[in-house]
C-alpha positions in Angstrom: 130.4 49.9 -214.5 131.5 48.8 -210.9 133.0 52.3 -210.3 129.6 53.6 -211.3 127.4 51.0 -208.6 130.1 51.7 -206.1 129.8 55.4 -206.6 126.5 55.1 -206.7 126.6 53.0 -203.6 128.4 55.6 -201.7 126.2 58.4 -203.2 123.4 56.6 -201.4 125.0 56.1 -198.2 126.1 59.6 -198.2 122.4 60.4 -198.2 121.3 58.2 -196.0 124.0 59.8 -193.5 123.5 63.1 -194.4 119.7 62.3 -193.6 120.3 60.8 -190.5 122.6 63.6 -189.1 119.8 66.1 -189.6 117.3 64.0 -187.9 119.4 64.0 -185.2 119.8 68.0 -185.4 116.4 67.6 -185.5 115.8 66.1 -182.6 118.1 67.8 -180.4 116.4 71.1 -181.4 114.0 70.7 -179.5 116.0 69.9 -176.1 117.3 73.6 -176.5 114.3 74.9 -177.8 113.2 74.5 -174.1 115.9 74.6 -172.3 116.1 78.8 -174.0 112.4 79.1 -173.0 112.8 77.8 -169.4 116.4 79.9 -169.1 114.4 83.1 -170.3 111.2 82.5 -168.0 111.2 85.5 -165.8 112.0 88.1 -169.1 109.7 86.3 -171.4 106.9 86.0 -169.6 106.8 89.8 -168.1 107.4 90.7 -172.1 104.1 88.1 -172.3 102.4 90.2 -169.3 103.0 93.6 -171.2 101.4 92.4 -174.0 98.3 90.8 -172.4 98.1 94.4 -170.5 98.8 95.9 -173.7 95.2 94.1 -175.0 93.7 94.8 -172.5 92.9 91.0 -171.5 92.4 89.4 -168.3 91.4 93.0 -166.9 88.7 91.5 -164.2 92.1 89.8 -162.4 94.3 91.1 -159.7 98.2 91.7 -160.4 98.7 88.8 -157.6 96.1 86.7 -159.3 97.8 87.8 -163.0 101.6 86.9 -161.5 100.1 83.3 -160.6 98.1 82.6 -163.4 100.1 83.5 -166.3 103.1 81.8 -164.4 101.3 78.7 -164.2 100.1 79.1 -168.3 104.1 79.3 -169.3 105.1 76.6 -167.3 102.8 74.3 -168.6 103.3 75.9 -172.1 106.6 74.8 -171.6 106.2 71.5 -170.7 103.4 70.4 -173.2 106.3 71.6 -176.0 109.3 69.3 -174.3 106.3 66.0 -173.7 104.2 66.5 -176.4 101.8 65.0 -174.0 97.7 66.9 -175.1 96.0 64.6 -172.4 98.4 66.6 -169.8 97.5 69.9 -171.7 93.6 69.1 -171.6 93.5 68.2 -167.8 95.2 71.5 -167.0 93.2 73.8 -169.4 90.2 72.6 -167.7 91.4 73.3 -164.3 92.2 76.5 -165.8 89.1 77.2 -167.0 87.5 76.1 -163.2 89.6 79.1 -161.9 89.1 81.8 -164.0 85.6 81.2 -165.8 83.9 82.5 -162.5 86.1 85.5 -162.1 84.6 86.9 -165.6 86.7 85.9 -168.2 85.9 85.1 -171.9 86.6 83.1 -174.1 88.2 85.4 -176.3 90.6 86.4 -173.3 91.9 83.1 -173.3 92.7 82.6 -177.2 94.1 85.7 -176.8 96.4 85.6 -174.0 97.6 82.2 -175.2 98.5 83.5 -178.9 100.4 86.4 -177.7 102.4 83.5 -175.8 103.0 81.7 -178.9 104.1 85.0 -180.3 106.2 86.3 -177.5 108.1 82.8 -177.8 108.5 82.8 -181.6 109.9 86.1 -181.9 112.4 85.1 -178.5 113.6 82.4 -180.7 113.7 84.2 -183.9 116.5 86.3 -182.0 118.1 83.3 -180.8 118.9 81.6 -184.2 118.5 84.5 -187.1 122.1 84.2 -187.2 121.3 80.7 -189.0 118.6 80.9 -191.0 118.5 76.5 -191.5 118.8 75.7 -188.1 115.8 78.8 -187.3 113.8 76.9 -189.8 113.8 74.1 -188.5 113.5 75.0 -185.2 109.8 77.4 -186.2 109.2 73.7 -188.3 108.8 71.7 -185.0 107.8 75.1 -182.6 104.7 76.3 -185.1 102.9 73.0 -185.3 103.6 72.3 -181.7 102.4 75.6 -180.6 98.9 76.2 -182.8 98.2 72.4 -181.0 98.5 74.6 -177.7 96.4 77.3 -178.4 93.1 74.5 -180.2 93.2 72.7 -176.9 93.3 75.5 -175.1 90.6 77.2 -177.0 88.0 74.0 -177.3 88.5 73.2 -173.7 87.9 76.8 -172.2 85.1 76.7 -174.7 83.6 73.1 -173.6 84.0 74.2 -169.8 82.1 76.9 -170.6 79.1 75.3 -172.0 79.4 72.8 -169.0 79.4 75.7 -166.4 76.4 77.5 -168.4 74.2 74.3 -168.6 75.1 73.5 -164.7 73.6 76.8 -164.1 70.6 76.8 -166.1 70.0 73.6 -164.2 69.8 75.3 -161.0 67.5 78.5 -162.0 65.2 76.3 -163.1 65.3 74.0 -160.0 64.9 77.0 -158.2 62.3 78.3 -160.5 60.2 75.2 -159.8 60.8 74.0 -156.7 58.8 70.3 -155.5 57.7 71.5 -151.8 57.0 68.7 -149.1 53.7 70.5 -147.0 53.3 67.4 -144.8 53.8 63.6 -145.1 52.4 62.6 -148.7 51.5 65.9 -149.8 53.8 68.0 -152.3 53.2 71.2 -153.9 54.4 72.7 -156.8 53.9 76.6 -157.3 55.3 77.8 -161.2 55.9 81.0 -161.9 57.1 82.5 -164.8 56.8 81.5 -168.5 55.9 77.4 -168.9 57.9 77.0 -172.5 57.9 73.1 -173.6 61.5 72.8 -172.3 60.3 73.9 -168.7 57.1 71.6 -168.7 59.2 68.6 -169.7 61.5 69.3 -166.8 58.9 70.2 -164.2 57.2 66.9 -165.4 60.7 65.2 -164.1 61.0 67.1 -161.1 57.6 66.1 -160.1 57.6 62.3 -160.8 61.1 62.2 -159.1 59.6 64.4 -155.8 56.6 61.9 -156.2 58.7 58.8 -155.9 61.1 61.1 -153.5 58.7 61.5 -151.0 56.1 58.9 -151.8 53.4 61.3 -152.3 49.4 60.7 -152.5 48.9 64.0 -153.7 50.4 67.0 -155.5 49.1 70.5 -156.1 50.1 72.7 -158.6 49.7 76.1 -158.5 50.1 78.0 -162.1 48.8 81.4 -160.3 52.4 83.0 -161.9 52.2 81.8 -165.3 50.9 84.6 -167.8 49.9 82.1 -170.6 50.1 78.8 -172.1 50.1 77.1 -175.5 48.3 74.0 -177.1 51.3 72.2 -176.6 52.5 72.8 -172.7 48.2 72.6 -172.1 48.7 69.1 -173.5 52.1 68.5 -171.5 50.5 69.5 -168.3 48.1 66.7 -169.0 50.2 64.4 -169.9 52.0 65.0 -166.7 48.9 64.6 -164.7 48.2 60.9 -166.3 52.2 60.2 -165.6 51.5 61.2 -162.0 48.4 58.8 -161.3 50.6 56.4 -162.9 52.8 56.8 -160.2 50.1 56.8 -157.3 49.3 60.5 -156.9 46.4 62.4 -157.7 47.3 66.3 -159.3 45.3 69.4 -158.3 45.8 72.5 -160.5 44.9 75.7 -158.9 45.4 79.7 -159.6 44.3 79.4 -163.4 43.3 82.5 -165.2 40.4 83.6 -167.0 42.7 83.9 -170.4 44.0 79.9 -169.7 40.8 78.8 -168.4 39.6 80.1 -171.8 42.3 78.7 -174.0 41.8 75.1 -172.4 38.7 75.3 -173.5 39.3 76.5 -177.0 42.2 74.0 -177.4 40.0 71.4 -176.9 42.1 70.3 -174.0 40.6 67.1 -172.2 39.3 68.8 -168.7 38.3 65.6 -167.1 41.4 64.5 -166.5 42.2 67.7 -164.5 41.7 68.3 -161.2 41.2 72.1 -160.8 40.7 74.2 -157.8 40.4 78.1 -158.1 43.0 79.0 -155.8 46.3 77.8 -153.6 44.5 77.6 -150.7 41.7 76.3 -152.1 43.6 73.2 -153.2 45.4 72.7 -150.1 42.1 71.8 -148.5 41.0 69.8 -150.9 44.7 67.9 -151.3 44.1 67.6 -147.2 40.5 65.9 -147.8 41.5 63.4 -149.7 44.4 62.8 -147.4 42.0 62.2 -144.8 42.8 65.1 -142.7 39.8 67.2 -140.9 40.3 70.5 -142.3 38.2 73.1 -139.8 37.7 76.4 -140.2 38.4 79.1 -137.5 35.7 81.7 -136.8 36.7 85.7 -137.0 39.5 87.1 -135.2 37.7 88.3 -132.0 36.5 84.3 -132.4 37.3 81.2 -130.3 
């Protein structure tokens, strides 16, 4: 019976010993793991190159610009498998993705480029320990996992810089596309052109009260002279946005509406006495001057005084 608990005793702490050497294996796998990838640099990543040529990936780059960038992707590569550290990965897949988002590149050129990494390296080690298939095991156990980590991160940031760059730019065309104009002190005009969609009336209604406060304005003509058609619903936002501007201390005059939008106010039911409307730009830039205060005279012909 004693034999049997001390057997069993040193069955178990053969284990336990057996277990702990592996861990230990374990752990120095890695070490080497990057120690072979940082040895093999220059080879593997010109093998890497070939195959991102090979694709036919990252063509809108120059051979200096591909030398540097894929340089700096292994490197980091590298060192994200040695730390482990995704907060370091994250920060430097969004600088990435400042660099070469504006020189053209998609999103599918960067999941791509970065798998044929994890690839290049796989097969690299595969040649290093086929000659022992446990210890290549184990070293694919702690590479894969490590690896497809690389290429999500990668992936979701490129993708999420993306969107961010996209919406940054849609910000600006339609800043540009309705631009709040200071004519002279307390006067601001606002000329639309284009389609007026709900989105874009709810931001030209911001623009305006924020050019209103801006420039403490007494009063603001809009001109909807290049706007082909409006619905019920931006007829009612352009309303609202006239009551939001009193609000705020300015009086609205719309000018340049067409026959067709004069005609839908009317069959929308749209409340006209709470618009100011001139029938054209020039129009209401003498009237916004009147109630300024400001003389407006008219010059006689062009052989006049």
């Amino acid at each position: 019976m004693t034999t049997r608990e001390d057997g069993a005793v040193t069955g178990s702490a053969t284990t336990e010993s057996a277990a702990a050497r592996t861990t230990e294996e374990d752990d120095g796998l890695l070490p080497q793991l990057v120690a072979h990838l940082r040895e093999h640099r220059t080879r593997l990543r010109e093998e890497w190159v070939g195959r991102i040529h090979g694709a036919h990936l990252l063509q809108a780059m120059t051979a200096s610009e591909m030398v540097a960038e894929t340089t700096s992707v292994y490197d980091n590569y590298v060192e994200v498998l040695e730390t482990g550290s995704v907060e370091e990965l994250q920060h430097y897949a969004r600088d990435l993705s400042e660099r070469i988002i504006p020189r053209g590149v998609e999103t599918h050129e960067v999941v791509g480029i970065v798998l044929l990494l994890r690839d290049v390296l796989a097969r690299s080690l595969f040649e290093k320990y086929q000659g022992d298939m446990l210890v290549l095991n184990r070293v694919l156990d702690a590479y894969e996992p490590a690896a497809n980590r690389i290429a999500n991160t990668v992936a979701v940031s490129f993708v999420d810089e993306r969107e961010r760059v996209i919406r940054q730019q849609q910000d600006s065309i339609r800043e540009l596309s309705t631009p709040v104009l200071p004519v002279r002190e307390r006067l601001l005009i606002l000329p639309i052109i284009g389609v007026l969609d709900r989105e874009r009336a709810r931001q030209l209604t911001e623009q305006l009260l924020t050019g209103i406060r801006t420039h403490r304005a007494k009063v603001v003509v809009v001109d909807i002279t290049g706007v082909p058609d409006v619905d019920e619903a931006v007829a009612n936002h352009l309303v609202q946005t006239v009551d939001a501007s009193r609000l705020m201390g300015a009086s609205v005059i719309i000018t340049g509406l067409s026959p067709e939008i004069a005609q839908t106010l009317v069959t929308i039911g749209v409340d006209l006495s709470k618009m100011d409307t001139i029938g054209d730009l020039q129009g209401g830039l003498e009237e916004a001057e009147r109630l300024l205060g400001f003389t407006v005279t008219r010059r006689g012909g062009a052989g006049g005084p």
